[in-house]
MARDRENSE-547422 format. One line per 10 residues: number of its first residue (from 1); their letters; for each residue z, y, x of N, C-alpha, C, CB. Coordinates in pm, whole numbers. Each point is the difference from the previous one (the first is absolute). Glycine has a CB too. Layout:
BEGIN
NUM) A) Z,Y,X,Z,Y,X,Z,Y,X,Z,Y,X ~ ...
END
This chain:
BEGIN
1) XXXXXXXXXX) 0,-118,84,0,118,-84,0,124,89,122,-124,-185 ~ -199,253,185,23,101,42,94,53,-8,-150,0,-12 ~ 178,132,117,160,41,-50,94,-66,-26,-79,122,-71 ~ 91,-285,118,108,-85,-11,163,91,79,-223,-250,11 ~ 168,319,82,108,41,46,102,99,-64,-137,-62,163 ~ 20,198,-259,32,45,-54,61,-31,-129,-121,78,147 ~ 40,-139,-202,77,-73,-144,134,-73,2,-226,-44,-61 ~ 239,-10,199,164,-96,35,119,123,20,-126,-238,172 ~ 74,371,-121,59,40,55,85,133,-140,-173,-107,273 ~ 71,131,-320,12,41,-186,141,-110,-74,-349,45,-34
11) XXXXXXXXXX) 277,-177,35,64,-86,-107,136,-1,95,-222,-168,-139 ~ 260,155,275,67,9,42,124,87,-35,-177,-85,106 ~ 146,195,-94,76,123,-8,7,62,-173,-89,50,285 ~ 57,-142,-351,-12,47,-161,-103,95,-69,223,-28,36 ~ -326,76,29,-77,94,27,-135,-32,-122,103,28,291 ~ -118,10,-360,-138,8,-103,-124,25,51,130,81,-153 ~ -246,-139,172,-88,74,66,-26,92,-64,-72,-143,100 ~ 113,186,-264,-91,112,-89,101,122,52,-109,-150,-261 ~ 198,151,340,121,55,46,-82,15,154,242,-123,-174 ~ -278,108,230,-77,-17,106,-134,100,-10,102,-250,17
21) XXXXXXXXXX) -173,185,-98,-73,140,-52,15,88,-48,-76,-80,-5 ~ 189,113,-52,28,130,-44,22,77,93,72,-66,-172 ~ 14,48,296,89,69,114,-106,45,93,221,-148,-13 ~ -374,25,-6,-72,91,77,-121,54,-57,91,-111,173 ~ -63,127,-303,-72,155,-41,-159,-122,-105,79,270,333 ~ -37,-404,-351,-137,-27,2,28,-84,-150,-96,-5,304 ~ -3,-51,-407,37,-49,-88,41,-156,60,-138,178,-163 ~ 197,-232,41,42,-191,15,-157,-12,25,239,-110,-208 ~ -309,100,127,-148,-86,-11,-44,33,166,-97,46,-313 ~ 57,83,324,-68,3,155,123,-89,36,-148,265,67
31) XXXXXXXXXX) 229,-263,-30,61,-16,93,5,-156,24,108,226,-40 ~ -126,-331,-59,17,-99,-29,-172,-34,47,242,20,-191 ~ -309,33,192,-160,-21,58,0,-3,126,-105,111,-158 ~ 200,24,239,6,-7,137,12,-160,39,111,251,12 ~ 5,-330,-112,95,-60,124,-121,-113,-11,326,59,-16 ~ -383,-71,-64,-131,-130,6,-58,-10,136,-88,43,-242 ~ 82,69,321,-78,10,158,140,19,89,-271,146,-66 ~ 287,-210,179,93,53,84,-56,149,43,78,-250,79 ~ 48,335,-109,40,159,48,-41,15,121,193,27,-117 ~ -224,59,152,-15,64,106,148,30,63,-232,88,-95
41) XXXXXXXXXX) 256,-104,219,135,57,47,105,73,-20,-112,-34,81 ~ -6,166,-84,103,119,-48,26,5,-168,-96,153,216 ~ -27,-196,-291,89,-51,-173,68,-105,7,-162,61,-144 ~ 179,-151,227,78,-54,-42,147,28,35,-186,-126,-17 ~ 169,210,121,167,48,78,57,73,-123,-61,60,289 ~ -28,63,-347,39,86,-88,39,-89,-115,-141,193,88 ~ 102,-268,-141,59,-80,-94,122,-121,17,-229,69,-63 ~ 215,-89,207,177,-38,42,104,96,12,-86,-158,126 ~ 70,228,-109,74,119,36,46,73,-185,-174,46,305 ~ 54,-76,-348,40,83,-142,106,-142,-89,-300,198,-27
51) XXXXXXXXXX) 252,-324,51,118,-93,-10,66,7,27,-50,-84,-6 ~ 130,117,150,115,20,107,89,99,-123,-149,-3,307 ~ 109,116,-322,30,141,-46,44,4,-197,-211,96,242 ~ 95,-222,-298,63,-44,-119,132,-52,13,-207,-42,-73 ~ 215,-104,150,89,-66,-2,88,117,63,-107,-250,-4 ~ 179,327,110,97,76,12,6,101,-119,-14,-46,243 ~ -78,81,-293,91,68,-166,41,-89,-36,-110,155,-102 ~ 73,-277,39,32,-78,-87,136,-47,53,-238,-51,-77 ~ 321,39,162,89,-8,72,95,73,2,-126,-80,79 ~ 126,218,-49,65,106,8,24,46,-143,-90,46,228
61) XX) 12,-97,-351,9,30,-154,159,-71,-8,-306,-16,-107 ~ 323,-118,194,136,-89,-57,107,61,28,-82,-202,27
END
């Protein structure tokens, strides 16, 4: 699967991908098209990073 890393790393941390696309500005649908092709580097960093940054709100909410 593409983005295996990314998707483990989401389900991991409790993280939505439609939560994922929101943070970076883009709809669920694109965003869910991206992950069909492996990312390019730098989208895919920005979208770990915007995981990283969900999961610490979601954290700091408790």
């Amino acid at each position: 699967m593409n983005n295996a890393d990314l998707r483990a790393r989401a389900k991991k941390k409790s993280v939505l991908l439609w939560q994922v696309a929101e943070r970076l500005n883009i709809s669920d649908t694109q965003f869910s098209k991206m992950l069909r092709h492996e990312l390019p580097k730098e989208k895919k960093k920005e979208a770990l990073e915007a995981i990283e940054a969900i999961a610490a709100e979601k954290n700091a909410a408790l």
